[in-house]
MILOBA-789573 format. One line per field, with one value per residue (C-alpha): residue number from 1; x, y, z. Coordinates in nm, 4 decimals, always signed. Last residue first. Example, Ala and Ser with C-alpha at 12.3 -4.5 7.8 and 13.67 -1.06 7.14 Angstrom:
# MILOBA-789573
pos [2:1]
X [+1.3670:+1.2300]
Y [-0.1060:-0.4500]
Z [+0.7140:+0.7800]
This chain:
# MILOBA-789573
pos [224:223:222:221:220:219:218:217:216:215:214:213:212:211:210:209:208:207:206:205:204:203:202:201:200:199:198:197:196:195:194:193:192:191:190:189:188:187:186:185:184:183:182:181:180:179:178:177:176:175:174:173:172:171:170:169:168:167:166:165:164:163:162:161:160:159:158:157:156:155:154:153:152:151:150:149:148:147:146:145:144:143:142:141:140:139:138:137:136:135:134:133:132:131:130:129:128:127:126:125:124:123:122:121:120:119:118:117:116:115:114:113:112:111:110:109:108:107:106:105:104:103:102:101:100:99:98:97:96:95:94:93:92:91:90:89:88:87:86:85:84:83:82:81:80:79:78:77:76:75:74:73:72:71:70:69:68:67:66:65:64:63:62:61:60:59:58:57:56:55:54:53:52:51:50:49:48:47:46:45:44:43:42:41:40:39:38:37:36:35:34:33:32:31:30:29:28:27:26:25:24:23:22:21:20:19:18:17:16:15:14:13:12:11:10:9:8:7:6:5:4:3:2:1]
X [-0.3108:-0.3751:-0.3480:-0.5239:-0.4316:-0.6638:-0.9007:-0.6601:-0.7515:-1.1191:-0.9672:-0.6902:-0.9508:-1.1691:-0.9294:-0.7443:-1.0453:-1.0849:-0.7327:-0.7928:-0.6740:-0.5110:-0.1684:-0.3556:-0.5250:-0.2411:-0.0352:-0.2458:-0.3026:+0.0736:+0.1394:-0.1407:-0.0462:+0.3063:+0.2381:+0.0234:+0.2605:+0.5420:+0.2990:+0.2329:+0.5376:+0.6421:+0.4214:+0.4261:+0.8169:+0.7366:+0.4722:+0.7671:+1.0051:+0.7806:+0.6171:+0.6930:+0.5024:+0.5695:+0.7314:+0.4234:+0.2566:+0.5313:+0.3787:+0.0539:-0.0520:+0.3300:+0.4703:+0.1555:+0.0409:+0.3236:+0.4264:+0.0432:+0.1512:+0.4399:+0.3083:+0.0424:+0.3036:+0.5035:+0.2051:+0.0927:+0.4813:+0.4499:+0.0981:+0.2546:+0.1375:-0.1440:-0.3075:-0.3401:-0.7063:-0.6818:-0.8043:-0.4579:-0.2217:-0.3408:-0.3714:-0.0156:+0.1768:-0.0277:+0.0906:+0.4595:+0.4282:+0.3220:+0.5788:+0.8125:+0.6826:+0.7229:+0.3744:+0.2490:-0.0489:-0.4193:-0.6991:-1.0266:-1.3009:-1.5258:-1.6804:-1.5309:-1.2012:-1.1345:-1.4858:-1.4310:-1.4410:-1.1619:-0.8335:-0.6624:-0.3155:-0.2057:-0.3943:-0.3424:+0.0395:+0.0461:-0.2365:+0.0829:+0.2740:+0.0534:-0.0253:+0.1911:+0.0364:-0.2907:-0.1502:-0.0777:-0.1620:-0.4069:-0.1589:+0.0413:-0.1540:-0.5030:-0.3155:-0.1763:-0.5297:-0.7264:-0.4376:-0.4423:-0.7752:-0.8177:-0.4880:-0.6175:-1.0249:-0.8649:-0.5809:-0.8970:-1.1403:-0.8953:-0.7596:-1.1122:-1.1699:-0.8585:-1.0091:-1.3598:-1.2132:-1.1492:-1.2258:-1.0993:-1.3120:-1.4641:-1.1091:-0.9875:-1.2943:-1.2150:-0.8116:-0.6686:-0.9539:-1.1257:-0.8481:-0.7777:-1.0933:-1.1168:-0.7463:-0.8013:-1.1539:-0.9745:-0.6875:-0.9615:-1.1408:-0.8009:-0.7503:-1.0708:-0.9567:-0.6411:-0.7447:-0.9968:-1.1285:-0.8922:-1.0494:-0.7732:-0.6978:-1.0591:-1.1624:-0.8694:-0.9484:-1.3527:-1.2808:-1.0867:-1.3225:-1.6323:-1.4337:-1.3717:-1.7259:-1.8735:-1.5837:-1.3124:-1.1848:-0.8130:-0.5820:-0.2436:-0.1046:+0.0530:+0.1359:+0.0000]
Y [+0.0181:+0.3409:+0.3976:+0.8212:+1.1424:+1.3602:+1.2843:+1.4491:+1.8244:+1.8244:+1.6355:+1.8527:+2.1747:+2.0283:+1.9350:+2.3070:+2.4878:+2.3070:+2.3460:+2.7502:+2.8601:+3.1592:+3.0072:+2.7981:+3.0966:+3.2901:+3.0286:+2.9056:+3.2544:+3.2832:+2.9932:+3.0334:+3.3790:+3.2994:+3.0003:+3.2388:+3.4883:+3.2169:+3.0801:+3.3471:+3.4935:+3.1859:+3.2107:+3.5422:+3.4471:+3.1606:+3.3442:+3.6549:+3.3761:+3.1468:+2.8173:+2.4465:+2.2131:+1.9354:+2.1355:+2.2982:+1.9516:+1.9759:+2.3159:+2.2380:+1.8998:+1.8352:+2.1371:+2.3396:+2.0373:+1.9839:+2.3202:+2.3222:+2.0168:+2.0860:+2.4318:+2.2201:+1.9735:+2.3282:+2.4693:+2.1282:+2.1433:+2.4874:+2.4119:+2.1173:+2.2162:+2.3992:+2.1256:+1.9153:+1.8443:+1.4738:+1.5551:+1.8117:+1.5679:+1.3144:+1.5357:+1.6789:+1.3249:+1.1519:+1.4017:+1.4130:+1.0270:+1.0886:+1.3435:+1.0935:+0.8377:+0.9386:+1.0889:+0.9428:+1.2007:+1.1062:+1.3240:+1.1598:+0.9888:+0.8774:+0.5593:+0.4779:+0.5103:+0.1493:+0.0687:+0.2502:+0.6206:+0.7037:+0.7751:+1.0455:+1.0912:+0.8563:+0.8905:+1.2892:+1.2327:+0.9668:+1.2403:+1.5029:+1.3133:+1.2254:+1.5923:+1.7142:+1.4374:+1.5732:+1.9034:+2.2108:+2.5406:+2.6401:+2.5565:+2.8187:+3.1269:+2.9655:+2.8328:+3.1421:+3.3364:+3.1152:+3.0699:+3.4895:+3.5129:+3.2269:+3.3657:+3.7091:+3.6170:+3.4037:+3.6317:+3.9164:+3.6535:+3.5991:+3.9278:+4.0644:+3.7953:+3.9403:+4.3081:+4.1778:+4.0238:+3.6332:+3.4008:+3.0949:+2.7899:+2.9290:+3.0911:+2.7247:+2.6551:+2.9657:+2.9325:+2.5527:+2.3592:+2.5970:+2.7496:+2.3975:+2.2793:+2.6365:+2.5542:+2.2040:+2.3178:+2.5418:+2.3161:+2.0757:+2.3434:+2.3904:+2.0593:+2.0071:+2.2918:+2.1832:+1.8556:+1.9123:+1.5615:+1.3151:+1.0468:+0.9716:+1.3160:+1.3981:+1.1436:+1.1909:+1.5965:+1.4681:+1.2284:+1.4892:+1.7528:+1.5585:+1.4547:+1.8212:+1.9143:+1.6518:+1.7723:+1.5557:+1.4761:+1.5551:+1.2224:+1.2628:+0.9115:+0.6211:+0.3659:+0.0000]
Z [-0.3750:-0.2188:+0.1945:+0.2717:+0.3977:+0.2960:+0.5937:+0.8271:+0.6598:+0.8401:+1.1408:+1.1367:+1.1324:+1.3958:+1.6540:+1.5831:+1.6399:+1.9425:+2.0548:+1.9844:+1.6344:+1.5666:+1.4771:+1.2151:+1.0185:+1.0249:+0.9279:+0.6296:+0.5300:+0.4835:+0.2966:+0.0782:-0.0096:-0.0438:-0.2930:-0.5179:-0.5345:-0.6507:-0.8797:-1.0908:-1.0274:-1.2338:-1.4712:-1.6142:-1.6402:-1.8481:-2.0451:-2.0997:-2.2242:-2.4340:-2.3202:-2.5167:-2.3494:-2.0725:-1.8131:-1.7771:-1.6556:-1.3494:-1.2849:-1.1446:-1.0330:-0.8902:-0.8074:-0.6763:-0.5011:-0.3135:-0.2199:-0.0291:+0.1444:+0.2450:+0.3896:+0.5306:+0.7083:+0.8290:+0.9588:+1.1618:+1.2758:+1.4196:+1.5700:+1.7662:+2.1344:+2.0661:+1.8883:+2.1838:+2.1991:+2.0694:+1.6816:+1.7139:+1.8335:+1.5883:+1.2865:+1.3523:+1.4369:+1.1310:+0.9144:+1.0080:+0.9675:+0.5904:+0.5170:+0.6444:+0.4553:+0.0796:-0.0506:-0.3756:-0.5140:-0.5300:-0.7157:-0.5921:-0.7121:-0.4246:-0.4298:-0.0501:-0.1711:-0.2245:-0.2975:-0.6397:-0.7834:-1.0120:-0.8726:-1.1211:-0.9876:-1.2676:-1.5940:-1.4672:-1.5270:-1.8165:-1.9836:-1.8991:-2.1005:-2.3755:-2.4609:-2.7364:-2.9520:-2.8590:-2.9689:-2.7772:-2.9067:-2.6478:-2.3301:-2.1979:-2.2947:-2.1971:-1.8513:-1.8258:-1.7932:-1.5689:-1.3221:-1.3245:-1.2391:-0.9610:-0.7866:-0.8098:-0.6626:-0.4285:-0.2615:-0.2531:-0.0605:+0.1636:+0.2262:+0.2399:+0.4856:+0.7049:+0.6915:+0.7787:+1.0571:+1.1177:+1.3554:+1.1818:+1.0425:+0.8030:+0.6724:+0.6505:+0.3729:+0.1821:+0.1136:+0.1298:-0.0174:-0.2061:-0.3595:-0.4297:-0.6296:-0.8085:-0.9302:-1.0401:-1.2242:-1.4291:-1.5009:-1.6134:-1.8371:-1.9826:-2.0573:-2.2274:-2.4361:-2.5610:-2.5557:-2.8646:-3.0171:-3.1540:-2.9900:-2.7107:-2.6285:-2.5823:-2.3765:-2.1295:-2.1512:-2.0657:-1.8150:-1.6098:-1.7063:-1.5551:-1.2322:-1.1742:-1.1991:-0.9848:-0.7376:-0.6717:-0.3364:-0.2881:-0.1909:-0.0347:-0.0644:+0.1828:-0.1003:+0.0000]
């Protein structure tokens, strides 16, 4: 069994995954399907790590116009360099990154309780880092590893960037000013995660904690 890090799908993100591997393999348009799919990635995660934390957190209306600012930019600019980066690639161009998303993509069985999920290896150190946070935290005693709950999340947020994200860029041909678009792209988005996931977490009362880890400790899942 391979510990993994598994995100749930949404309805819509399970119909643009099928659709982009559809696509590709009769000819049809993967460009586009593929873009819908990145589109759906990114409103999946900004969900995950951005707006469903901040319900969970006492915040002020200053902080929640952070929030809902850092997710409105990130969501815009994703949108926009994923149609530069991607609306010239062929199908052929494609197989790659449909060997990636063939392989993160775990489609709904008994094994995952007949939800299909988006599943990433994780080694086993990051895995027994996990554990140690959510189980602290579930038991009351989040206080007393907050700082290595952070740093697990901040893993785990550099994780998914790099691996659903910007390893499928690596993939395609992307010009010089698109390339650079992209990384501060993703360098201001992975700040602005980072840093509302510590404010968040370091604001967080045992309770808050217990419920937040237990929330987040469900994405840690056994694949065969």
């Amino acid at each position: 069994m391979q510990d993994v890090v598994a995100i749930p799908a949404s309805p819509e993100l399970v119909r643009s995954t099928e659709q982009f591997l559809t696509a590709v393999a009769n000819r049809g348009n993967g460009a586009d399907a593929f873009i819908d799919l990145v589109d759906q990635l990114t409103n999946t995660l900004l969900s995950l790590f951005l707006e469903e934390p901040a319900k969970m957190a006492r915040l002020t209306s200053g902080q929640q116009k952070v929030i809902d600012f850092a997710v409105g930019t990130a969501g815009k600019a994703s949108h926009m360099l994923t149609r530069q980066i991607y609306k010239k690639t062929t199908n052929e161009e494609f197989a790659p990154i449909v060997r990636n998303i063939e392989a993160m993509y775990w489609r709904a069985s008994d094994e995952n309780d007949q939800q299909a999920m988006i599943a990433l290896p994780v080694d086993a150190g990051f895995a027994a880092d996990f554990r140690r946070a959510t189980d602290a935290s579930v038991s009351g005693n989040g206080r007393e590893v907050v700082d290595l709950t952070v740093d697990v999340m901040g893993r785990f947020i550099d994780m998914i960037l790099d691996r659903l994200f910007l390893e499928q860029t690596r993939h395609v041909k992307i010009g010089f000013v698109t390339k650079k678009a992209l990384d501060l792209g993703v360098e201001g988005s992975r700040k602005a995660l980072h840093s509302v996931t510590s404010k968040v977490l370091h604001g967080l009362s045992n309770d808050e904690l217990a419920g937040y880890m237990t929330h987040f400790g469900q994405v840690l899942r056994q694949r065969a």
